[in-house]
N, C-alpha and C positions, 0 to 999 in steps of 0.2 A: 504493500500500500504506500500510496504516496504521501507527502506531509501535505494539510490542511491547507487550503489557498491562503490563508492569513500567516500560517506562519513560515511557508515560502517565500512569501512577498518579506515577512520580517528577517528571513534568510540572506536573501539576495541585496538586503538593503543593508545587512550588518555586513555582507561581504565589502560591500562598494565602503563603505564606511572603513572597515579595516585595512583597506587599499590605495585608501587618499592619506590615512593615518601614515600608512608606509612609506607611500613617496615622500609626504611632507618631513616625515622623519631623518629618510635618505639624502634628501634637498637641504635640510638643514644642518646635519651632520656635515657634508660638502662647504656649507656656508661656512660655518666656525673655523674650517681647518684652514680656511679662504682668508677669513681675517686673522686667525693667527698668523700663517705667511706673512700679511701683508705690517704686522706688527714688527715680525722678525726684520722683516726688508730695511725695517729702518734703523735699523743696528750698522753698527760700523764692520764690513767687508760682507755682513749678508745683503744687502744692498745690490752688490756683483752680480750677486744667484739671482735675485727678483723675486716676486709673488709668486710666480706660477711656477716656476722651480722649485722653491720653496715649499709650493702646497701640494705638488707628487709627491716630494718626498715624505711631508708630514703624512700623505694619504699611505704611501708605504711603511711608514713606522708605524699608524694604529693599525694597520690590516696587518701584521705581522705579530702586536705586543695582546690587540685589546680585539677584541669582538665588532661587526655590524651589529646594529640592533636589528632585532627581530623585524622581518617583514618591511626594511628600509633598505633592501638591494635594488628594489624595482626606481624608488630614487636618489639613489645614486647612479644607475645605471642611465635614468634621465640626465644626469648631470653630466654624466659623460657623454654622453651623444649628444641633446641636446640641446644644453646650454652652452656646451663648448661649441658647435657650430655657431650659435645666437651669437656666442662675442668673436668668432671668427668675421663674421657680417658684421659687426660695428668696426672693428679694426680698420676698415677699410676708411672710416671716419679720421685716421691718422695718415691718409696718405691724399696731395697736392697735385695732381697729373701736373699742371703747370709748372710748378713750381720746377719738377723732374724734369721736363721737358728743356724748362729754363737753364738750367745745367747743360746742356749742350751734349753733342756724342759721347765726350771722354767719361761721363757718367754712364751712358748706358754702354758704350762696349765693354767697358772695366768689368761692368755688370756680370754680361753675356759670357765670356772669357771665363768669369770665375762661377761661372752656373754650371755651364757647358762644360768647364774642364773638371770641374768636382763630381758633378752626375757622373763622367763614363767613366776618372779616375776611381772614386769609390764603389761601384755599381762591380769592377773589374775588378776592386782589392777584392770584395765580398764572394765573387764567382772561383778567384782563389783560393781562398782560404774557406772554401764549401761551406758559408753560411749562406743561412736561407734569404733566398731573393728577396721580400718583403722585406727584411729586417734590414736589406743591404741597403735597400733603395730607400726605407725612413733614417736609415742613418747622412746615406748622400744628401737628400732634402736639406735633413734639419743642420748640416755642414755648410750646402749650397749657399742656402736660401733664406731662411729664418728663425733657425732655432726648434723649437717645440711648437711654435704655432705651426710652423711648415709641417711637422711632424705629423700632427695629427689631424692636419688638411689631407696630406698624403694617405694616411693610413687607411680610411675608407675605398680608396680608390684601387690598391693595391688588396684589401683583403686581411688587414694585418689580426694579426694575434691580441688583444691587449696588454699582454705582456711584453710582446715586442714592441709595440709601443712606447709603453713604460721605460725600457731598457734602452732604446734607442733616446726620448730625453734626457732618462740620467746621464747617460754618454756624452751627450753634446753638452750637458750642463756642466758639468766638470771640467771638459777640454774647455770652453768660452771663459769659465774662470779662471782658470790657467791661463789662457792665452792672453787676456784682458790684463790681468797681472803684470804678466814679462810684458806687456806691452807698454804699461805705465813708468815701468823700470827704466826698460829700454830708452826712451824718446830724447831724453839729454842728449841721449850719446848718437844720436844716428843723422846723419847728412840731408836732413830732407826740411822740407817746409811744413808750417801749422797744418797748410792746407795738404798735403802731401801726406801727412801724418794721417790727419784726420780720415782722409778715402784710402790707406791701407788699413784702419781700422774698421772703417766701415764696410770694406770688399772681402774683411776677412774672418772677422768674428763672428759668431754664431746669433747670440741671440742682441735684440735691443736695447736691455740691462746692461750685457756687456759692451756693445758700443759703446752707451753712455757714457757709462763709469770710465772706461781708459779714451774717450775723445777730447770727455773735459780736461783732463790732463794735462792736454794740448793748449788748454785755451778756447776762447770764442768760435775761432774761425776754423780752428780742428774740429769744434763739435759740432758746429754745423755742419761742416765738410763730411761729416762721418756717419752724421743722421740721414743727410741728403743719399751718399752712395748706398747706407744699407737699405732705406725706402724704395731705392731701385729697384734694390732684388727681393723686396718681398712683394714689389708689382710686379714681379717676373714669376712669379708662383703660378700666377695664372695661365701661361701658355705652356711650365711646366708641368702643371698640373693634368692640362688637356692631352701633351707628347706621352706621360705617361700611363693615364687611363688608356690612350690607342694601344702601347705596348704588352699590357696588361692583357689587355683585354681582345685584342684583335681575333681570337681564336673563338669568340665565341658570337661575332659579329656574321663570322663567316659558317656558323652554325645555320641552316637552313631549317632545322624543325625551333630553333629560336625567333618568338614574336619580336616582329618589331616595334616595337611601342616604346615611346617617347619616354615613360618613367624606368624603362628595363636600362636607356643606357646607362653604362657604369662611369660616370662621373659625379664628384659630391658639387651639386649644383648652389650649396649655398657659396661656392667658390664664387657664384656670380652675383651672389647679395653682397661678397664680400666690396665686387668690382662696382654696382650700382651704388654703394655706399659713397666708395670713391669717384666717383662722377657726381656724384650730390654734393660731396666736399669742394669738389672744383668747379663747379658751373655755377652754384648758386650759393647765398650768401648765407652761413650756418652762423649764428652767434657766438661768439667766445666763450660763453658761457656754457651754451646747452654743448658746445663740441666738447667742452671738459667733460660736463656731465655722461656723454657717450664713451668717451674714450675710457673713464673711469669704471663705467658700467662693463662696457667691453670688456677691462683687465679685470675684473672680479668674478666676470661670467666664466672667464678664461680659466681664470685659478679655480674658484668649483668643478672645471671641467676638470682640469687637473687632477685636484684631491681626488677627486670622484677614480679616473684613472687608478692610481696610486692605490684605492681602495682594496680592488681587486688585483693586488701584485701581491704575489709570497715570493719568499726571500729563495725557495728553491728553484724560481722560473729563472733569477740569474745565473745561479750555478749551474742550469741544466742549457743553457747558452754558452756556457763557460767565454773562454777571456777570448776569443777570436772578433766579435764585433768590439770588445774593444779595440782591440790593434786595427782592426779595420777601420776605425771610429781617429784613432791615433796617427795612423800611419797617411788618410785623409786630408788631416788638418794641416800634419808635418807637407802633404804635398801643395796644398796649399799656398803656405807662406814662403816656399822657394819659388811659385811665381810672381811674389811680391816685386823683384826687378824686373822682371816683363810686363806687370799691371801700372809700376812707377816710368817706365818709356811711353807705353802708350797715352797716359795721362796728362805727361808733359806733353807729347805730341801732336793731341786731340785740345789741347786746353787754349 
């Protein structure tokens, strides 16, 4: 026999109840780890790391020390997918087309050069050293291109793991602190100009935090110089973005009992809320104000996405990777900055 239409209906409405309870609980576990990040961030050398570095990792210390609550994976799992796409689409609120454009070539080939030679340089360490493609190609990205935002724009496209996920920010979050570091050491001593400085920091460091932190370094016209080259390349995400969903993906395009239908292709289309954000940015007049307020919501959605991440990582998904993406992740960056005097001719050149 079945239950009573009354206490069916009280059934199905306790379920929906215990299910809003969850996400809300998921969402806001996500939230706290978001503002602690952003608490730490402003400590003296966590600042480097940033929030959203910061709040993987803190999502990977409680998902290893302390428990999810009960019935709060479903949000967290929101948190991860879609709030971190949400602040992927405001992000785009931090980027000027004009302004880039204004820059002249030596901006955007420096760009191209250090995209283009990091994707097939790392994409070919990883086919080496027989790690899994996914994990090779969100390491190349978040090298290439932007850090962990690039990371987990790419990840969908490619299919990833969330552990390789996870493992491929840690990676880039570490080398960027490092290399931000020696980079701040370094600048006394090296033959080059503010400006000069500034777009080897910005053509080379991982993420935005670490721009910042080793551009100011430099001075004014360094840090501009350095914000401007790496906003290049996280508008360059996007026609990466689309080379690599083809690559991906081509095998199944060419599937004949595969529909074709407009939501099947495999590209993460909030890549284009990210790009209509920025064309609102530059075409029309957004107030100082409200652009803080986006930008700021952007990084917090970011970092919940993160934590969120982080959540679902145990400590035995890096061991069971073992140390090959790192050296991959290593050996990437190290190639990198030997083309630092072919990125310094062109730039004189083009300039």
């Amino acid at each position: 026999m079945g239950l009573p239409k009354v206490r069916e209906e009280e059934f199905v409405h306790y379920q929906k109840e215990s299910k809003a309870l969850g996400y809300g609980k998921g969402v806001l576990l996500t939230f706290g780890l978001a503002m602690l990040a952003s608490l730490i961030a402003k400590l003296p050398f966590f600042s480097i790391l940033g929030i959203m570095i910061l709040a993987i990792l803190l999502g990977v210390l409680w998902g290893n020390t302390l428990s999810i609550p009960t019935g709060a994976g479903a949000g967290v799992k929101f948190s991860s997918k879609v709030l971190l796409r949400a602040g992927i689409i405001l992000l785009g609120f931090r980027l000027n087309l004009q302004e880039i454009m204004a820059a002249g070539m030596a901006v955007f080939v420096v760009d191209f050069i250090v995209i283009a030679f990091t994707m097939v340089f790392m994409i070919f360490l990883g086919k080496a050293f027989g790690i899994n493609k996914q994990l090779a190609s969100l390491l190349a990205a978040g090298t290439a291109i932007c850090g962990a935002a690039a990371i987990v724009a790419i990840a969908p496209i490619v299919k990833s793991k969330e552990e390789h996920t996870a493992i491929a920010v840690s990676c880039i979050a570490v080398l960027g602190t490092i290399g931000a570091i020696i980079y701040i050491m370094l600048f006394p001593l090296l033959p080059i100009s503010e400006q000069e400085y500034g777009m080897l920091v910005g053509a080379t460091l991982h993420e935005l935090a670490h721009v910042i932190a080793a551009g100011i370094s430099g001075g004014d016209l360094s840090a501009d110089s350095a914000v401007l080259v790496k906003l290049g390349r996280v508008l360059l995400l996007i026609p990466v973005a689309f080379v690599i969903s083809y690559l991906f993906n081509r095998k199944s395009h060419r599937d004949p009992a595969r529909k074709s239908r407009l939501k099947d292709f495999p590209f993460p289309w909030f890549i284009l809320g990210f790009l209509c954000m920025s064309l609102i940015n530059t075409f029309s007049t957004v107030p100082n104000q409200a652009l803080d307020i986006l930008l700021l919501l952007s990084t917090y959605l970011l970092a919940m996405g993160m934590a969120g991440l982080g959540l679902n990582i145990k400590w035995g998904d890096f061991v069971k990777v073992g140390l090959k993406p790192v050296g991959t992740a290593v050996l990437g960056f190290l190639g990198l900055l030997a083309l630092t005097p072919l990125l310094l001719f062109i730039y004189r050149l083009l300039s």
